[in-house]
C-alpha positions as CSV (number, residue, x, y, z in Angstrom):
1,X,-62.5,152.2,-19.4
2,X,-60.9,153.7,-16.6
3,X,-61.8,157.5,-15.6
4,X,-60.2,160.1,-13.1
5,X,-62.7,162.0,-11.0
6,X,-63.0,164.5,-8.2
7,X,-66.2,163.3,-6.0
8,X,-68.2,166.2,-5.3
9,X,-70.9,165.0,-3.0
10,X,-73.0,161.6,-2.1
11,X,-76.5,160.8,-3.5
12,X,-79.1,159.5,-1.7
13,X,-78.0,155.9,-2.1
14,X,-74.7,156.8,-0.8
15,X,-72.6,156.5,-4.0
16,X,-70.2,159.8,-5.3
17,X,-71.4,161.8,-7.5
18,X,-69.0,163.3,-9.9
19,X,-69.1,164.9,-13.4
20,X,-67.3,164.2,-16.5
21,X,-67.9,165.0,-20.6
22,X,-71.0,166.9,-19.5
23,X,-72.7,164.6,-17.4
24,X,-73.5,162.9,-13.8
25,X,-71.4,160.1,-13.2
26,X,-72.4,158.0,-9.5
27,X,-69.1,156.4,-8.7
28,X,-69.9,153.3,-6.0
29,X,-67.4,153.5,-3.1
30,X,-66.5,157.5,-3.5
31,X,-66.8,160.0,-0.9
32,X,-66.8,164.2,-1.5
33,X,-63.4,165.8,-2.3
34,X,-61.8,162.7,-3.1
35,X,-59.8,162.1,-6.3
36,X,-59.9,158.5,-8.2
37,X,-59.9,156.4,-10.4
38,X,-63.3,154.7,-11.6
39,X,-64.4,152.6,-14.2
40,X,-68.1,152.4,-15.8
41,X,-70.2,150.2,-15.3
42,X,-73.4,151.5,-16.9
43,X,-73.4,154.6,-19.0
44,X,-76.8,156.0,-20.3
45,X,-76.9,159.4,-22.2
46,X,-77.3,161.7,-19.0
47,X,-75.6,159.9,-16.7
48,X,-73.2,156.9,-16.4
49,X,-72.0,154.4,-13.1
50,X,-69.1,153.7,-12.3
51,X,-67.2,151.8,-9.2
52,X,-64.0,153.4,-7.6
53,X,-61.1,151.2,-8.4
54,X,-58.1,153.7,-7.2
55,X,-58.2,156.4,-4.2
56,X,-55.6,158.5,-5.3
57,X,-56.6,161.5,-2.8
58,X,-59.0,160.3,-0.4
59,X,-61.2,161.9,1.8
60,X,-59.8,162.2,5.8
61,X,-63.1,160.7,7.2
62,X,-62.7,157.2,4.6
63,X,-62.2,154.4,7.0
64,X,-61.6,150.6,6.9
65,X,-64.9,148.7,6.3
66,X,-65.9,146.6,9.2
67,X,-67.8,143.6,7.6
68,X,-65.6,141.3,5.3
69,X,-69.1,141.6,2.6
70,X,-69.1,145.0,1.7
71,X,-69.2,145.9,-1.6
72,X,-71.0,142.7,-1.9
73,X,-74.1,142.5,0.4
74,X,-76.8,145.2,-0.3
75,X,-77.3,145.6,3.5
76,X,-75.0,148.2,3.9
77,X,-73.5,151.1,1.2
78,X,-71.4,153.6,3.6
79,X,-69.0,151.7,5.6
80,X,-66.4,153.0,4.5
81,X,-66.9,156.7,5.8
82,X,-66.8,157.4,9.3
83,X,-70.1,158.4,11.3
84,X,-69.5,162.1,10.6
85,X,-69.5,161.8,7.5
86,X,-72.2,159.7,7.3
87,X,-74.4,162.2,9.3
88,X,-73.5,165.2,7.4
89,X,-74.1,163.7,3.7
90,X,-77.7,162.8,5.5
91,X,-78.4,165.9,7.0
92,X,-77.4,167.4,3.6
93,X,-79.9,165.4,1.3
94,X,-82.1,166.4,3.5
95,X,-81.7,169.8,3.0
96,X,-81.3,169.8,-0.3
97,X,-84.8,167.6,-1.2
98,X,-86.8,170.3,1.2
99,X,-85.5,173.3,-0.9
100,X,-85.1,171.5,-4.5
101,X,-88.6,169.6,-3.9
102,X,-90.6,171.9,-1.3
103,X,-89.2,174.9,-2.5
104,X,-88.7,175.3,1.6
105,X,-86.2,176.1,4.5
106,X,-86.3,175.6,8.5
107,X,-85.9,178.4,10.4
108,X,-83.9,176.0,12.2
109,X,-82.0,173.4,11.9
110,X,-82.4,170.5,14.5
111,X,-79.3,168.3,15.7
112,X,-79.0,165.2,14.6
113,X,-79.9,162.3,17.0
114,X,-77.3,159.3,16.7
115,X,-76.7,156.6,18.6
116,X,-75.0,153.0,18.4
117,X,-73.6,152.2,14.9
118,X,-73.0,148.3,15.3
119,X,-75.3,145.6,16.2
120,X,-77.9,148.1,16.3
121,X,-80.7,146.8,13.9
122,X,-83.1,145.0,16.2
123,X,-85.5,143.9,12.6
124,X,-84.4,141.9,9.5
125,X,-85.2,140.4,6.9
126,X,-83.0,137.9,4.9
127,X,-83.8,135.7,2.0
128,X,-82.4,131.5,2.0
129,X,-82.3,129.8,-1.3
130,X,-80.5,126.6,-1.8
131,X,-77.6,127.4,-4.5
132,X,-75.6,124.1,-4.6
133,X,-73.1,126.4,-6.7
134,X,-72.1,128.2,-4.1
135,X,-72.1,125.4,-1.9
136,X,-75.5,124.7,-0.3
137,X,-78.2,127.2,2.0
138,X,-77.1,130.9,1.8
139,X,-79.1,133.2,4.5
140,X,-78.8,137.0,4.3
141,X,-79.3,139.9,2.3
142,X,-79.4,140.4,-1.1
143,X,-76.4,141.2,-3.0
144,X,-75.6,145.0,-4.1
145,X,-78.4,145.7,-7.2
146,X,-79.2,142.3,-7.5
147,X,-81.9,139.3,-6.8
148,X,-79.1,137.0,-5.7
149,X,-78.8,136.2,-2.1
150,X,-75.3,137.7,-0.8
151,X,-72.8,134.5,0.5
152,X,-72.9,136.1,4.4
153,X,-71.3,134.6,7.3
154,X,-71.2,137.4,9.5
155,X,-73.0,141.0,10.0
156,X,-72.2,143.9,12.2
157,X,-75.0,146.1,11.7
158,X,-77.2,143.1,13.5
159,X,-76.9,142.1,17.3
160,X,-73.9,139.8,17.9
161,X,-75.9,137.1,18.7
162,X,-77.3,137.1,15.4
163,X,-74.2,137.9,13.8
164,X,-73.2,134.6,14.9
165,X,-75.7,132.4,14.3
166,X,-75.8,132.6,10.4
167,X,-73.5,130.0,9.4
168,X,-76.0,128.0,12.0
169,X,-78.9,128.8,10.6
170,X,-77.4,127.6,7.0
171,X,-76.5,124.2,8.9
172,X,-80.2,123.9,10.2
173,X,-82.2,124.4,6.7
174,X,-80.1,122.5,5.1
175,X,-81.0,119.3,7.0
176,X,-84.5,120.0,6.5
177,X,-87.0,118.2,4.2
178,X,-88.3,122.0,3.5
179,X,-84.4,123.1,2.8
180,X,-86.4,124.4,-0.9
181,X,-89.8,125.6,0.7
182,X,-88.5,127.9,3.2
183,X,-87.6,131.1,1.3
184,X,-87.4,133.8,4.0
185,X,-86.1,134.2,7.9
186,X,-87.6,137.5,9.7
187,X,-85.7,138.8,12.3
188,X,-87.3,139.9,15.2
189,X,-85.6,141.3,18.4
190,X,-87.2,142.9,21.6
191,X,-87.3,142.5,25.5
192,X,-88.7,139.7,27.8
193,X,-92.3,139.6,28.6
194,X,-93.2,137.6,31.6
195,X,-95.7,135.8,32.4
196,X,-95.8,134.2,28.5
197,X,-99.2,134.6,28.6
198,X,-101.0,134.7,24.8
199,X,-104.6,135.5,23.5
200,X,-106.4,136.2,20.5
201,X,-104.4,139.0,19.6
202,X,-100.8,137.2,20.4
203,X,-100.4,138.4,24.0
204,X,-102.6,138.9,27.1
205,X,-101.7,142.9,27.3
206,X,-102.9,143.4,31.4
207,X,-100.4,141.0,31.9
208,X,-97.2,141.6,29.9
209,X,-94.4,143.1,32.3
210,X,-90.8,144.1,30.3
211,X,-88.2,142.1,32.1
212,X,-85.6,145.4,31.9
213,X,-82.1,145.2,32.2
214,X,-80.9,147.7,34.3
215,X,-79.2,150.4,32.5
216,X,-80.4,150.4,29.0
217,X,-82.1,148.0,27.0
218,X,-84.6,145.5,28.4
219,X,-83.2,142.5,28.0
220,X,-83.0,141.0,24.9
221,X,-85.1,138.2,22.6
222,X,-84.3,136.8,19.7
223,X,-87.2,136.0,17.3
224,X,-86.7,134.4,14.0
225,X,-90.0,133.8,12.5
226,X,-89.5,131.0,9.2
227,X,-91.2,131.5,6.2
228,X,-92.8,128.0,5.3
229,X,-94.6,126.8,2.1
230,X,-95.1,124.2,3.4
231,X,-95.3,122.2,6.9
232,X,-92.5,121.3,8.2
233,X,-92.4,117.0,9.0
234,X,-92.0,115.5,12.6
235,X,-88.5,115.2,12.0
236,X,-88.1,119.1,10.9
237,X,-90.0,120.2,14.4
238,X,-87.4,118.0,16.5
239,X,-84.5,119.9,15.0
240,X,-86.1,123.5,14.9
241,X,-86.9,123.0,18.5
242,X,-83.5,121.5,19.3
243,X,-82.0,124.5,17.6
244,X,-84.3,127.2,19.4
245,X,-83.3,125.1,22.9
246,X,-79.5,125.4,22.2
247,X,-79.2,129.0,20.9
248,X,-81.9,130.7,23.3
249,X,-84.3,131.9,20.6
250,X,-87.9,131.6,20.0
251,X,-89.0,130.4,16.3
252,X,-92.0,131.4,14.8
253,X,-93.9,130.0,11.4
254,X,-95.5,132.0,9.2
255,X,-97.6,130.0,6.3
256,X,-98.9,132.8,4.5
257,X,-99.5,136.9,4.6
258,X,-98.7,138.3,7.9
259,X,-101.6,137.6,10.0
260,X,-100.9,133.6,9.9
261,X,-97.4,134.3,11.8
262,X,-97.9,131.9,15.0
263,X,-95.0,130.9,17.6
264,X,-93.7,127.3,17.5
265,X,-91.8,127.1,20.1
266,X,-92.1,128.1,23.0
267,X,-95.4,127.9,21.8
268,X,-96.2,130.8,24.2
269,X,-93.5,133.4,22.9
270,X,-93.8,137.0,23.1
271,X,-92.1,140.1,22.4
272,X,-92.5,143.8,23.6
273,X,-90.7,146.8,24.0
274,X,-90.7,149.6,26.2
275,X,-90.4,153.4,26.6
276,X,-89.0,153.5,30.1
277,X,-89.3,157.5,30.1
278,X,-93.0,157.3,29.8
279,X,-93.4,154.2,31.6
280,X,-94.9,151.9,28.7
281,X,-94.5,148.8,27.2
282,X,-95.1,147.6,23.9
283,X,-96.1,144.1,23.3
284,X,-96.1,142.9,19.5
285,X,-95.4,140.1,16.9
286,X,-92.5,139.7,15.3
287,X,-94.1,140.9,11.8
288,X,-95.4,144.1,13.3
289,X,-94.0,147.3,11.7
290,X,-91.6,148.4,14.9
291,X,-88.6,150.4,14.7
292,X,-85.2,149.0,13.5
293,X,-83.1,150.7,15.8
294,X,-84.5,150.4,19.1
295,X,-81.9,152.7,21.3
296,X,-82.7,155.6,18.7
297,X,-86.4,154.8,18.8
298,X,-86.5,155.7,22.3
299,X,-84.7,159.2,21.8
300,X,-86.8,159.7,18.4
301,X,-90.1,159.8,20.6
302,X,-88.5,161.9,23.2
303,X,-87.6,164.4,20.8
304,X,-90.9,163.9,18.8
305,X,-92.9,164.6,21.8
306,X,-90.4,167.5,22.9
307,X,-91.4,169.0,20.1
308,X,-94.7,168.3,19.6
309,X,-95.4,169.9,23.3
310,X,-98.8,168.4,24.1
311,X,-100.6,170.1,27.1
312,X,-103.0,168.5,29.3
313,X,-106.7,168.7,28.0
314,X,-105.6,169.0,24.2
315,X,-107.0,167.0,21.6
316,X,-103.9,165.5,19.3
317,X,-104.1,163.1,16.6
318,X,-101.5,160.6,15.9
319,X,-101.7,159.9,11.8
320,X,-100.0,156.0,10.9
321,X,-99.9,155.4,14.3
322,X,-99.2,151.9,14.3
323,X,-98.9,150.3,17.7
324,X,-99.4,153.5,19.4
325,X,-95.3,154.0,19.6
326,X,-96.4,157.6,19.6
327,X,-99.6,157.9,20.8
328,X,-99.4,156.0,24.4
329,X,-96.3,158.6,25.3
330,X,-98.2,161.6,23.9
331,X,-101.2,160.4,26.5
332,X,-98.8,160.2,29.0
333,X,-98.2,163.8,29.2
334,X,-102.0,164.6,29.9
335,X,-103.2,165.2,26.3
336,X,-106.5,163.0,24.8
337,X,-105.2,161.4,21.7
338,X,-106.6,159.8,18.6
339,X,-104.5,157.2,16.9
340,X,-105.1,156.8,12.8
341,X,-103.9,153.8,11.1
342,X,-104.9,151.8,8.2
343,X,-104.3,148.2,9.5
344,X,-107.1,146.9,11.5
345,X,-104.4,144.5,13.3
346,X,-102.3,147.1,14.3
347,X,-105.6,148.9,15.8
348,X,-106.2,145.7,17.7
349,X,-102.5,145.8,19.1
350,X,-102.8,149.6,19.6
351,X,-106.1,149.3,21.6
352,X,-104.4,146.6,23.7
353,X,-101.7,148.3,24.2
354,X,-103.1,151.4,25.4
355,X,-105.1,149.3,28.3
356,X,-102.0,147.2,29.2
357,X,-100.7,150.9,30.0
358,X,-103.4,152.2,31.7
359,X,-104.7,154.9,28.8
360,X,-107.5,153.7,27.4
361,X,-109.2,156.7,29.6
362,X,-107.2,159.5,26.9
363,X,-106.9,157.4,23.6
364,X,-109.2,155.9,21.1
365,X,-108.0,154.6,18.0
366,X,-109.2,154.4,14.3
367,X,-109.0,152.0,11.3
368,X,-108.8,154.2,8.2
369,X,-107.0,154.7,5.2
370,X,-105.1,158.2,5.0
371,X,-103.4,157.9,1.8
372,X,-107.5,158.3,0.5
373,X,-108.3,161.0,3.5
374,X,-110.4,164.3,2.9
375,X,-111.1,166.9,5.4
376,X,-114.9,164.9,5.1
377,X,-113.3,161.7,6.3
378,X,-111.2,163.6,9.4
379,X,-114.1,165.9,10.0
380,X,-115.4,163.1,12.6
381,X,-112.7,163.2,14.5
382,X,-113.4,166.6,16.0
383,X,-111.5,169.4,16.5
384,X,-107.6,168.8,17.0
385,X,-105.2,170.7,18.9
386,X,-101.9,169.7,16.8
387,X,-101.0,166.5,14.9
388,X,-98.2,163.9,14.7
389,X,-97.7,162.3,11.3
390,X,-95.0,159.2,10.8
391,X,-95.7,157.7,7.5
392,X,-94.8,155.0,5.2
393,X,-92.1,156.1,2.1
394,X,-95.2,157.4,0.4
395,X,-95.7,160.0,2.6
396,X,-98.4,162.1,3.4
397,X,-99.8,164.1,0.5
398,X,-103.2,163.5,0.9
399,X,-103.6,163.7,4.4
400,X,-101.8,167.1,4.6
401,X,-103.9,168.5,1.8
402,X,-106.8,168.0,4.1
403,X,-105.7,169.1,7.3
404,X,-107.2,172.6,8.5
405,X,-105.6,176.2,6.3
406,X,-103.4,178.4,8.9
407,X,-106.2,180.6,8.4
408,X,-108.9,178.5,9.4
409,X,-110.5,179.2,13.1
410,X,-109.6,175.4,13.2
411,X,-106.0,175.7,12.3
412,X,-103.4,173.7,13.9
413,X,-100.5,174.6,16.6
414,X,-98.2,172.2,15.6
415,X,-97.6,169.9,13.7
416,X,-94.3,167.2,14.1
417,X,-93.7,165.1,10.8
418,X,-91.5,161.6,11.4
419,X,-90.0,160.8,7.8
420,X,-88.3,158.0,6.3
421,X,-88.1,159.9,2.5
422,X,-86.7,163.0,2.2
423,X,-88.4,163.4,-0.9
424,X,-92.0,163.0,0.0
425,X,-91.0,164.8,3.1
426,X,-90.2,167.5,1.1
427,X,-93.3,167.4,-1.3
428,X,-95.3,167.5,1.6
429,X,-93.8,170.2,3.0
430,X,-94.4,172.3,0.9
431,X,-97.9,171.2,0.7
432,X,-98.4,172.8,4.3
433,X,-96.2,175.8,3.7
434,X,-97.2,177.1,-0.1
435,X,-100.9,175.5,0.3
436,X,-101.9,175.5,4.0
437,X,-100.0,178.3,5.4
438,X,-98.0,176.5,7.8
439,X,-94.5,177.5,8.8
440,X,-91.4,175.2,8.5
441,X,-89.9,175.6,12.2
442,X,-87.4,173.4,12.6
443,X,-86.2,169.5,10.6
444,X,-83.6,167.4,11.1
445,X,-81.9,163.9,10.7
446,X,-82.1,161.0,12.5
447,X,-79.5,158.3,12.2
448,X,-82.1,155.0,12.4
449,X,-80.1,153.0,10.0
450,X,-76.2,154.1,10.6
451,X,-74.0,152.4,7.2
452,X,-76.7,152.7,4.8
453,X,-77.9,156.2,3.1
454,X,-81.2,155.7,4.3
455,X,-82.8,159.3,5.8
456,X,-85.3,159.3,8.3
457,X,-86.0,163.1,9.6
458,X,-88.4,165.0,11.2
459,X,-90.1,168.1,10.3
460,X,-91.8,170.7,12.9
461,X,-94.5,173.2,11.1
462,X,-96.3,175.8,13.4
């Protein structure tokens, strides 16, 4: 059935939503103010789906879709509006989850930091499966609302090099004896460490040096770390090292969770990246939790710590603080900083980290889980001057129920909130303004993963 509708706005998974007979219909491939045609795919008694099949009026801002899979691939979902749009449907969902969910509203509105829309995703991670159907290996994404992997042979939201090297990874697993036992590639991109130098914790942190390009990025490396069931034979190893030779990356296996993730070849591969601002670099491996969009990363913890405004001699605590991508910059500016996180890993690297830098003297770092916390549990870390948070989807709620009242002698200054869900953002927000008596200075977007509706924001509370 085929259905004329006007396109009001976007929802958060960046499809148009529209009403018709009295309810929601989220039309895939729509855009606000247009008017098309659309028919349903699913309709449920409150809502139905449907998929744009005519543009009869369409918005000025629709544009030409770069990649040849969209519509197809689930990597992507707005390609087909131009950046302004896209940060203006982001900044709105934003807005509307704080003051739908919180019951809240920033004094101010911050601007929205942007930066490179192609090529830009510096982490990934793509499923194989052998489908003799469709011809043989297929690496990449899933397809749109599905399990199946999408037919890719190209992808602009990745590095180039990448991009490029799809159809060769196909070509590669499929002459493998593990072509059926290898269901995952991980992506992995970050600068040149020198001397390759590797130790119990997967680097030797006083002597990792970024090899910086001049100008921007450091230069790059390309990880891809293999997800094996099983070993690969003699004859595998000769053709993964051949391949990692010819295409100047580094491959490395991963047998189980996380923590068995080990470099093949060269067997002394390492990755890092760096903060130039605040002088610091980041060793980690490939399966660490760092930032997809590594230009924007750099101008998220500017801002972050902009805002935040630590002064020399404070006491800050950085809550999820993962590799210390926060807390080692936040030292750097004179103040003594605890660094939270839950995985005792990620401690180790954070520790590590913060000596390869020189800040061990103003940081000490905790393994503890925060999605449990109490003011008991924080009590030991003292009194604290203001607070970064940057936490999973899940957000924050119990962490922020247990941070000091507004009128507690041991009330907070600030507090700077990194989100990647509006709506837990938003539930916690108005945690700390309706229950802790903070105040909602200032939030705002931050375009970490241009082409898909994803938000990630951040939130300043006084």
């Amino acid at each position: 059935m085929i259905i004329e509708l006007t396109i009001e706005s976007l929802d958060q998974e960046g499809r148009g939503v529209a009403h018709a007979d009295g309810k929601v219909v989220f039309v895939e491939g729509g855009l606000p103010g247009e008017r098309l045609r659309a028919e349903f795919v699913k309709q449920k008694p409150s809502y139905a789906i449907a998929r744009a099949v005519a543009i009869d009026e369409p918005n000025a801002a629709r544009v030409v879709p770069r990649c040849p899979h969209f519509g197809i691939c689930g990597g992507c979902t707005l390609q087909h509006a131009d950046e302004a749009l896209q940060l203006a449907a982001k900044q709105r969902a934003l807005e509307d989850a704080l003051q739908r969910l919180g019951r809240v509203r920033p004094d101010t509105l911050l601007p929205a930091i942007a930066g490179p829309a192609w090529g830009y995703r510096y982490r990934a991670r793509m499923s194989v499966r052998d489908v003799p159907k469709k011809g043989g290996v297929l690496v990449g994404f899933h397809e749109r609302k599905s399990s199946y992997v999408a037919d890719m042979r190209e992808c602009h939201v990745m590095p180039p090099k990448i991009s490029a090297l799809l159809p060769k990874l196909r070509t590669l697993i499929e002459s493998l004896s593990i072509r059926k036992r290898l269901p995952q590639i991980e992506v992995a991109v970050g600068e040149r460490l020198t001397p390759h130098s590797v130790d119990a914790v997967g680097f030797d942190a006083s002597m990792v040096k970024a090899d910086a390009a001049p100008g921007g990025l450091g230069r790059p490396v390309y990880a891809l770390v293999l997800r094996v069931l099983d070993p690969p034979s003699q004859a595998d190893e000769a053709k993964l090292v051949a391949f990692a030779d010819a295409h100047g990356v580094e491959l490395w296996l991963q047998s189980g969770g996380p923590e068995t993730v080990v470099p093949f070849h060269p067997r002394g591969a390492t990755l890092a990246y760096t903060l130039p601002e605040f002088d610091i670099a980041l060793p980690f491996v490939p399966t660490d939790f760092t930032q997809v969009n590594a230009s924007i990363n750099r101008v998220l913890v500017r801002r972050a710590v902009e805002l935040l405004d630590p002064r020399p001699g404070e006491r800050v605590a950085d809550f999820f603080c993962g590799l210390g991508n926060f807390t080692l910059p936040i030292a750097r500016r004179g103040a003594v900083v605890v660094g939270v996180e839950g995985s005792k890993a990620l401690v180790a690297r954070a520790r590590a980290n913060a000596d390869r830098n020189g800040l061990t003297g103003r940081t000490t770092f905790e393994c503890a889980n925060l999605f449990t916390a109490t003011a008991e549990t924080l009590a030991p870390l003292g009194r604290l001057d203001r607070v970064l948070i940057d936490p999973p989807r899940e957000g924050a709620l119990e962490l922020v129920k247990s941070l000091p009242h507004n009128d507690d002698e041991r009330r907070l200054q600030r507090i700077v909130y990194v989100s990647c869900s509006p709506a837990t953002l938003a539930r916690d927000a108005g945690m700390l303004v309706h229950e802790r008596g903070y105040r909602l200075s200032a939030a705002g977007v931050v375009n970490m993963f241009p082409h898909t509706a994803h938000v990630e924001s951040m939130a300043v509370f006084d």
